[in-house]
C-alpha positions in Angstrom: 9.9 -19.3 77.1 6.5 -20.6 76.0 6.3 -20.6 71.9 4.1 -18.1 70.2 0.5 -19.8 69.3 0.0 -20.2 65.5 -3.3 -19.7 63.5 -3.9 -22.2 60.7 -6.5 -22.7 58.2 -6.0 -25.6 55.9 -8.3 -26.3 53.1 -9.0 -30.1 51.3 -6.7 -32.1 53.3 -3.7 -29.6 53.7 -3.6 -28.5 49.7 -3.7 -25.2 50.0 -2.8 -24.0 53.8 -2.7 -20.3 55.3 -0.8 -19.3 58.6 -2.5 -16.1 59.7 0.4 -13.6 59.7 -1.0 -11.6 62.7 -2.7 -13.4 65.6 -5.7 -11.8 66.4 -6.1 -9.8 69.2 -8.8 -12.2 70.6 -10.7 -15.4 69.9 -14.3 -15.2 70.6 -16.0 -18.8 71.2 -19.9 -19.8 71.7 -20.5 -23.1 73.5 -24.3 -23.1 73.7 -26.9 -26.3 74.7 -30.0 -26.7 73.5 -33.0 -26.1 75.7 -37.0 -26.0 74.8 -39.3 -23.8 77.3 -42.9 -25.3 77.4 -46.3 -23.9 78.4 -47.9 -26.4 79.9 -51.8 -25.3 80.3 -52.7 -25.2 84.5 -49.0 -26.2 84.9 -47.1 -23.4 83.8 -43.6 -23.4 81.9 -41.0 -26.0 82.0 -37.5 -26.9 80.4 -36.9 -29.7 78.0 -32.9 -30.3 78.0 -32.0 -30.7 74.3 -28.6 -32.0 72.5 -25.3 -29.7 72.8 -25.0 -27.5 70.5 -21.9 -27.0 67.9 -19.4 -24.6 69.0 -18.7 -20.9 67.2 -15.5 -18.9 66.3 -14.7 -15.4 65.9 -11.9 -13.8 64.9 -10.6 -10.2 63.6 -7.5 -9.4 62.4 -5.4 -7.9 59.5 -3.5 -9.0 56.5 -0.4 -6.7 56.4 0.6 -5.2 53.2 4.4 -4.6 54.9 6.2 -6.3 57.3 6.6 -5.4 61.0 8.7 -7.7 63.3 6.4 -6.1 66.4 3.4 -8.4 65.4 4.2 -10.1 62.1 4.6 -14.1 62.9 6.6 -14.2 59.7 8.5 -12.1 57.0 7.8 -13.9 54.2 4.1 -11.8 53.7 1.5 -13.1 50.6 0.0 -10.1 48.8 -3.1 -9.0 51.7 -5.8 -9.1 48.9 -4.5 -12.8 47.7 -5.5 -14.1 51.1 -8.8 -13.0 51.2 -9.6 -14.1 47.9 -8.1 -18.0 49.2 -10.5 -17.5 52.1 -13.6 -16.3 49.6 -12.7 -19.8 47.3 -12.7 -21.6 50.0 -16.2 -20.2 51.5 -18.0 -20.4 47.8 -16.9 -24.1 47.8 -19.5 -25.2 50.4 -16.7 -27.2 51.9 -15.3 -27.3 55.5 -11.7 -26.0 56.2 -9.5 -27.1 59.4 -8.9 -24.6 61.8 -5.8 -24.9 64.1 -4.5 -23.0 67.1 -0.8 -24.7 68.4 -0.8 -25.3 71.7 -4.2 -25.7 72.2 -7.2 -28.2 71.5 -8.4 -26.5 69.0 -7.9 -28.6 65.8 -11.3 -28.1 64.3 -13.7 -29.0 60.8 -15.3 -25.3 60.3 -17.6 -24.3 57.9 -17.1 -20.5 57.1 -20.1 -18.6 58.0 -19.2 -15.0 57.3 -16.2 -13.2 55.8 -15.9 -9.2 56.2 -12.9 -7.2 55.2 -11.8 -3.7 53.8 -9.2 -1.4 53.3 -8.7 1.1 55.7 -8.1 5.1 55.2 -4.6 5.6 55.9 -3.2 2.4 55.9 -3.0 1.3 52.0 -2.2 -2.0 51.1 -3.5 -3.4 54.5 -6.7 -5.7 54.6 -8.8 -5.9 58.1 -11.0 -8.6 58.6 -13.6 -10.8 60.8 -13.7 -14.6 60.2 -17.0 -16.3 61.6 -16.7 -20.1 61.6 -18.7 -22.9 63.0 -18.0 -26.3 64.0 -18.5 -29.1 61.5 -20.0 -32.3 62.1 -20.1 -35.2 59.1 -23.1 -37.6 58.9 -22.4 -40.7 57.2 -25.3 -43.0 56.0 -24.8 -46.4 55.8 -26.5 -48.2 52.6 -28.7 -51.4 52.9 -28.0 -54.0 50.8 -30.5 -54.7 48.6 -30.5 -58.6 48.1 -31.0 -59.4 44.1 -33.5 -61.1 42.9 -33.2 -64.0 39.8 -36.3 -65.6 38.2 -35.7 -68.9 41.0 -35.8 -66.1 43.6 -38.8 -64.3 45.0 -38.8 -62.2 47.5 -41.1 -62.7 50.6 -42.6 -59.5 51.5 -44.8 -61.2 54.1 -41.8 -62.7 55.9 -40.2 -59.1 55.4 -43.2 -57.2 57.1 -43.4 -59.6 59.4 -39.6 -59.6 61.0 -40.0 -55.8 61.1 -43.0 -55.4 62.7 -41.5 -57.4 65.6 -38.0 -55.9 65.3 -39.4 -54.0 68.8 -41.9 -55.1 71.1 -43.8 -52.5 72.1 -44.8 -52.5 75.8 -48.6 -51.3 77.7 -47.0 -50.3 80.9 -43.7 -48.8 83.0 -42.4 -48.8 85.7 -40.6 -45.3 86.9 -36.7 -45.9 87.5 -34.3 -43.9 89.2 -33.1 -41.1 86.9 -36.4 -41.7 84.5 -38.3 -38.3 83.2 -41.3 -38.6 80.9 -39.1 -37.1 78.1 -36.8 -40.2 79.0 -39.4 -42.6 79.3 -41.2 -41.4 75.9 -38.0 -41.9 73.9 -37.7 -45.4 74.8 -37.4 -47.5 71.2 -40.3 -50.0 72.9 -42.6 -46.6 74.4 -42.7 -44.2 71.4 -38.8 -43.9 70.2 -39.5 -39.7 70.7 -39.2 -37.8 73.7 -42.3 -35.1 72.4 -44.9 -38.1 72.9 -44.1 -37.4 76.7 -47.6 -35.8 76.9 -49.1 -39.3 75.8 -48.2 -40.8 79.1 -48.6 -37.5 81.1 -52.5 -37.0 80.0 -53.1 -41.0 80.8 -51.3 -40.9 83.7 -52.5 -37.6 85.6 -53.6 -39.0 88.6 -50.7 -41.3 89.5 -48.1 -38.2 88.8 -50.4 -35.5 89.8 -50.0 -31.7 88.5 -46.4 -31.3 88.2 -45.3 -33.6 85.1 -41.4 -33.0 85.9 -41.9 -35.1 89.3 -42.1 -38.7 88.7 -42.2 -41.4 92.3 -40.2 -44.1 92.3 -41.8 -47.5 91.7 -44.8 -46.6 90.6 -46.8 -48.0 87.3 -47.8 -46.0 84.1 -49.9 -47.0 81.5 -48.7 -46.3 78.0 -51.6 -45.5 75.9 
């Protein structure tokens, strides 16, 4: 027999921890990509493709006042209105939390988006609820070290300017590859380094890719202005 799926939510590296005591009823999950629609003057509208997008959680469920062996996942119940306050602490602290479903791949940095709940008319002591979470990504930025400079030492800004303006060399013309789009071509570090310069090539180039910028030949030479 297949074991019963757990929900977790652990907060700072498993210090304070809460195993829903009711699973909820459903899950609800938004994968979503990024797309851009352009209006293109005498063209008409096209798609940019953008990044992936993070992913969404909902869930809705209750904190039970009383235990009930039907749906309880354990007997050993906290007090309903304790638990929402630890999920309130843990949304005002601007922090992520882990969210776990067993037997599943979902083991997950959220950031807590919204947090509803209430008492319900006829069923005292019990707390209902809807948890909105989103996925959390970290960015860390790596530091440059500074070299340190002594009265014997001066630094050489021309020397400095000089390496990074050659850091990338910049090229004046392309040739279309298999696979290459405008966007594609645009973001190259030695074209522009951004795919929304696309136009830049596009308006130079109009006669060698003619009116529809999404088709590109193979082999054939742009100029990059």
């Amino acid at each position: 027999m297949a074991k019963k799926t757990q929900f977790w939510l652990k907060f700072n590296n498993s210090a304070e921890t809460l195993w829903l005591p009711v699973n909820p009823g459903s899950i609800s999950v938004s994968s979503t990509h990024g797309y851009e629609d352009v209006e293109v003057s005498n063209i008409g509208e096209y798609t940019i493709l953008g990044n992936n997008k993070l992913k969404e959680f909902t869930i809705s469920s209750l904190f039970p006042r009383d235990y009930h062996g039907s749906y309880c996942n354990y007997s050993n119940l906290r007090d309903p209105w304790a638990c929402a306050s630890l999920i309130e602490g843990w949304q005002r602290s601007g922090r992520p939390i882990r969210f776990i479903m067993t037997g599943t791949p979902v083991n997950i940095a959220v950031t807590i988006r919204s947090f509803e709940y209430e008492e319900r008319g006829g069923e005292p002591g019990d707390v209902y609820y809807t948890l909105q979470m989103k996925e959390y990504v970290s960015i860390t930025a790596s530091k440059k070290s500074q070299p340190m400079t002594t009265a014997s030492t001066t630094p050489k800004l021309t020397s400095t300017t000089a390496q990074r303006s050659t850091s990338v060399n910049k090229i004046s013309a392309y040739t279309v590859k298999s696979g290459d789009s405008l966007f594609k071509i645009a973001a190259k570090a030695e074209v522009y380094g951004r795919g929304d310069d696309w136009h830049k090539i596009y308006n130079a180039n109009k006669k060698v890719i003619g009116a529809n910028p999404n088709t590109l030949k193979l082999g054939i030479k742009l100029v990059i202005p």
